[in-house]
C-alpha positions as CSV (number, residue, x, y, z in Angstrom):
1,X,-28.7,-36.9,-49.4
2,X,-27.4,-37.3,-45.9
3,X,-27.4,-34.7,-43.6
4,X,-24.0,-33.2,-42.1
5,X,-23.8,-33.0,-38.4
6,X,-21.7,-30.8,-36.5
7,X,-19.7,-32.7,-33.8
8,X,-19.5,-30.9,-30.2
9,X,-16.2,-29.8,-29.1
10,X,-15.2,-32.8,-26.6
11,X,-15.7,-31.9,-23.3
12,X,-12.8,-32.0,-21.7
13,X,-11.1,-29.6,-24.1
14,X,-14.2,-26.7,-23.3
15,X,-13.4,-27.4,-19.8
16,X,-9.4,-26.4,-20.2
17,X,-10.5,-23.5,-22.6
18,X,-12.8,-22.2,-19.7
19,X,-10.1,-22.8,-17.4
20,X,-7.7,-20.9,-19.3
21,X,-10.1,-17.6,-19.4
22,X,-10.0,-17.5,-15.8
23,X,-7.8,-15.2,-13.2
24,X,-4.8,-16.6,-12.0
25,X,-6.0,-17.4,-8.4
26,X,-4.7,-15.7,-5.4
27,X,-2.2,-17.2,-3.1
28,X,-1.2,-16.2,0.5
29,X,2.0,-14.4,1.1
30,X,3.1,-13.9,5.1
31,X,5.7,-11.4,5.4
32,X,7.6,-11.4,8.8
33,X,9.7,-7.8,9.2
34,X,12.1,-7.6,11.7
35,X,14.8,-4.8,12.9
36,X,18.3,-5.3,12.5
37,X,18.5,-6.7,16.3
38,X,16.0,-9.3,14.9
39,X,13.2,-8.3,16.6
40,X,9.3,-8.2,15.1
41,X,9.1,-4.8,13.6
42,X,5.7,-3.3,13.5
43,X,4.0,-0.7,11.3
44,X,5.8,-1.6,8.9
45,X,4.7,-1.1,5.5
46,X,4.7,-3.9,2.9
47,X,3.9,-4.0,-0.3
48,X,4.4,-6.4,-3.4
49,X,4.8,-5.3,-7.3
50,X,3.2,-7.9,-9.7
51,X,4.1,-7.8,-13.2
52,X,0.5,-6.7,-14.7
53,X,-1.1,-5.4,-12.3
54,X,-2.3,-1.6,-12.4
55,X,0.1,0.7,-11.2
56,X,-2.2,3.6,-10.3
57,X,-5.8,3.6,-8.4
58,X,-9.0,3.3,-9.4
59,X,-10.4,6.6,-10.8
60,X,-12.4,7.8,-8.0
61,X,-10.3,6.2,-5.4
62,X,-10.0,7.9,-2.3
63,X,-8.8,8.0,1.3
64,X,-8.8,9.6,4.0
65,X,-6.5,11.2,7.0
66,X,-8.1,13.1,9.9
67,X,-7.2,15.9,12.9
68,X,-8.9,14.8,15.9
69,X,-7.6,15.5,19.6
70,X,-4.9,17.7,17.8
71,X,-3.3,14.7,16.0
72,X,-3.3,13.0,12.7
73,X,-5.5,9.6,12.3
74,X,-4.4,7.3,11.1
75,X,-0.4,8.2,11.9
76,X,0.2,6.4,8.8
77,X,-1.5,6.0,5.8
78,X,-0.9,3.7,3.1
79,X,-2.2,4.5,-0.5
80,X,-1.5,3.5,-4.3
81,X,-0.5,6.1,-6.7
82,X,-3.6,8.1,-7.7
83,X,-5.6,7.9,-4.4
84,X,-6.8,11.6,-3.5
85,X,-6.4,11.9,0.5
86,X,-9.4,14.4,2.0
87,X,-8.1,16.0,5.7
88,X,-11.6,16.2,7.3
89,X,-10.5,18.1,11.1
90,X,-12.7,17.0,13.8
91,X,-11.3,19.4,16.0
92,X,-13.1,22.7,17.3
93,X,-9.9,24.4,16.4
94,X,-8.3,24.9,13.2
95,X,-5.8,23.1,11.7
96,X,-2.7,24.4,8.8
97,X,-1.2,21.5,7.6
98,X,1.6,20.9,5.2
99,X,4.3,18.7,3.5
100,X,7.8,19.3,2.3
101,X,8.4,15.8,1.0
102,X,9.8,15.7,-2.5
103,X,6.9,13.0,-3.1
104,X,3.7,15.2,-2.7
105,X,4.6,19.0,-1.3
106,X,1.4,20.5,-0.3
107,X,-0.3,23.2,2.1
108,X,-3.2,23.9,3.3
109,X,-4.0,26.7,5.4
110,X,-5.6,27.3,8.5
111,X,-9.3,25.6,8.2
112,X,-12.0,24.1,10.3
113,X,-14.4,21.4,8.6
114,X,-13.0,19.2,5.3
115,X,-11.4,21.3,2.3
116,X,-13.4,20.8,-0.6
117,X,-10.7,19.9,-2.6
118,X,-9.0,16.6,-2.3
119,X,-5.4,16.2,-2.0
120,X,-4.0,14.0,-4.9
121,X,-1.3,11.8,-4.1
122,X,0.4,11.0,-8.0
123,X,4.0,9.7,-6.8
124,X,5.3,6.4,-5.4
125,X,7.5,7.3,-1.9
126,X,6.6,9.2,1.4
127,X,5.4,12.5,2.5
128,X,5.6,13.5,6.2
129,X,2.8,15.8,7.5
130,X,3.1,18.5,10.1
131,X,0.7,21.1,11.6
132,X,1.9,24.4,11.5
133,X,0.2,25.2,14.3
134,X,0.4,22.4,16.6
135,X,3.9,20.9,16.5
136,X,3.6,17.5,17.9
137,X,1.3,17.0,15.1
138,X,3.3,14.3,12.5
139,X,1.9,11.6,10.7
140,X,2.9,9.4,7.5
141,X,1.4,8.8,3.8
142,X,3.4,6.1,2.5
143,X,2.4,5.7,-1.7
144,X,3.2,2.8,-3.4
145,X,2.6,1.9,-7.3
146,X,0.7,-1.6,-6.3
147,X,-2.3,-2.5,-5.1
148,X,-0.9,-5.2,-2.9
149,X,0.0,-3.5,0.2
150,X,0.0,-4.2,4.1
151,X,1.0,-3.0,7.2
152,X,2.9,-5.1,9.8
153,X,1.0,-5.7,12.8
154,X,2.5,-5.7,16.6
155,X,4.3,-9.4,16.1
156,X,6.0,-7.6,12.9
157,X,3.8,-10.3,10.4
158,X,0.9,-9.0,7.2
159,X,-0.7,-11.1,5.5
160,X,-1.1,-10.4,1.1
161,X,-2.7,-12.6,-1.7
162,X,-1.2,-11.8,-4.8
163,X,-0.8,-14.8,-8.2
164,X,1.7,-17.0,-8.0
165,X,5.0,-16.1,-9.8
166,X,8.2,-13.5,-9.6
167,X,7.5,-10.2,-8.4
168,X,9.4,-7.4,-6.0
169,X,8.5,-7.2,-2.4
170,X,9.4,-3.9,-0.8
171,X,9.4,-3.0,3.4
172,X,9.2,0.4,4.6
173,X,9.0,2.0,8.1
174,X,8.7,5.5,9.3
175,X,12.3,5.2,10.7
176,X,13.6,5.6,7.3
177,X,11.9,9.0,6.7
178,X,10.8,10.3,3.4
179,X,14.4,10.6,1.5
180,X,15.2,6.7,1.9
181,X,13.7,4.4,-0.8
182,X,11.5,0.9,0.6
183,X,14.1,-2.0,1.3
184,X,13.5,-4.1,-2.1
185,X,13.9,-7.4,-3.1
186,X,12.8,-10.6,-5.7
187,X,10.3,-13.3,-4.3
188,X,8.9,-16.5,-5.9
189,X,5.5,-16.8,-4.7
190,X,4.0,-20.8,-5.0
191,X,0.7,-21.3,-5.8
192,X,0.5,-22.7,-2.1
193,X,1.7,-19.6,-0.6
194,X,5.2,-18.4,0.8
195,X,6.4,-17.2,3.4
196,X,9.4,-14.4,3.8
197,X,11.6,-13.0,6.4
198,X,12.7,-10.2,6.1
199,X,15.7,-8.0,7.9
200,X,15.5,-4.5,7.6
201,X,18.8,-3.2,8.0
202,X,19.7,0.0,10.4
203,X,16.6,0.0,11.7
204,X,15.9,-1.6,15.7
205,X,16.5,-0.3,19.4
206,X,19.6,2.1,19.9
């Protein structure tokens, strides 16, 4: 009797079904922020939601904002829903810091070294810190539910890669405070990269 064979899926079609398994692939997105005079606006904060991605962190994902020479470092810190923030003070004095932001209220008291408990950060918007000791003291943690996040540099441009397709960029600055919601708006992204100007109304020189 004659044997069967069993023909070998042609090669072409494995190669599409491998394709097909694979990540859509990154493209670049430059985001140019400028103040309502038109002028580059930096430190900024950019960020872009993309259908599918993970809203929160990581478990375990953490981040960090320090005391040193009686001031916060970094002055702003940007982090995704779910990061937990340690407040290490690298000063010889102590520090007692706190936020009244509806996004992440919080207090700790008067300490020297890192607190052994994190500070969890489970709300998308912005909490300004203070010092209750040291007034000048003020810095920014600016939480956003995306992974895809940057922060303009000095000519008012970042830089992202996110997958082609629709999603919702969103510019915030430190001028808008922690009551005012990111400046929002729709974006097509080619496979290619894009590239997006973006006016952020009230905001520029007085």
């Amino acid at each position: 009797m004659p044997t069967s064979t069993r023909r070998s899926p042609p090669r072409l079609a494995m190669a599409l079904l491998g394709l097909s398994t694979w990540p859509a692939l990154a493209a670049q997105v430059s985001v140019s922020v400028l103040d309502a005079s038109g002028l580059p606006l930096p430190d900024a904060v950019v960020s872009i939601e993309v259908a599918g991605a993970r809203l929160t962190a990581a478990a375990g994902t953490q981040a960090e904002m320090g005391q040193r020479g009686r001031a916060f470092t970094p002055t702003l810190l940007v982090v995704q829903t779910g990061t937990a923030v340690a407040f290490p003070n690298f000063d010889t004095v102590r520090h007692h810091i706190y936020s009244f932001s509806p996004a992440k209220p919080f207090e700790i008291k008067l300490y020297a070294g890192t607190p052994a408990a994190p500070v969890v950060f489970d709300k998308a918007g912005t909490a300004i810190l203070g010092c209750n000791i040291h007034d000048r003291m003020a810095s920014f943690i600016h939480v956003v539910n995306t992974p895809h996040f940057a922060i303009t540099r000095k000519d008012g441009m970042a830089t992202l890669d996110v997958p082609a397709g629709e999603h919702t960029l969103q510019v915030w600055h430190a001028q808008m405070g922690d009551k005012q919601l990111p400046q929002r708006q729709g974006i097509k992204v080619l496979a290619t990269g894009s590239t997006f100007v973006v006016r952020v109304g009230g905001l520029g020189k007085p």
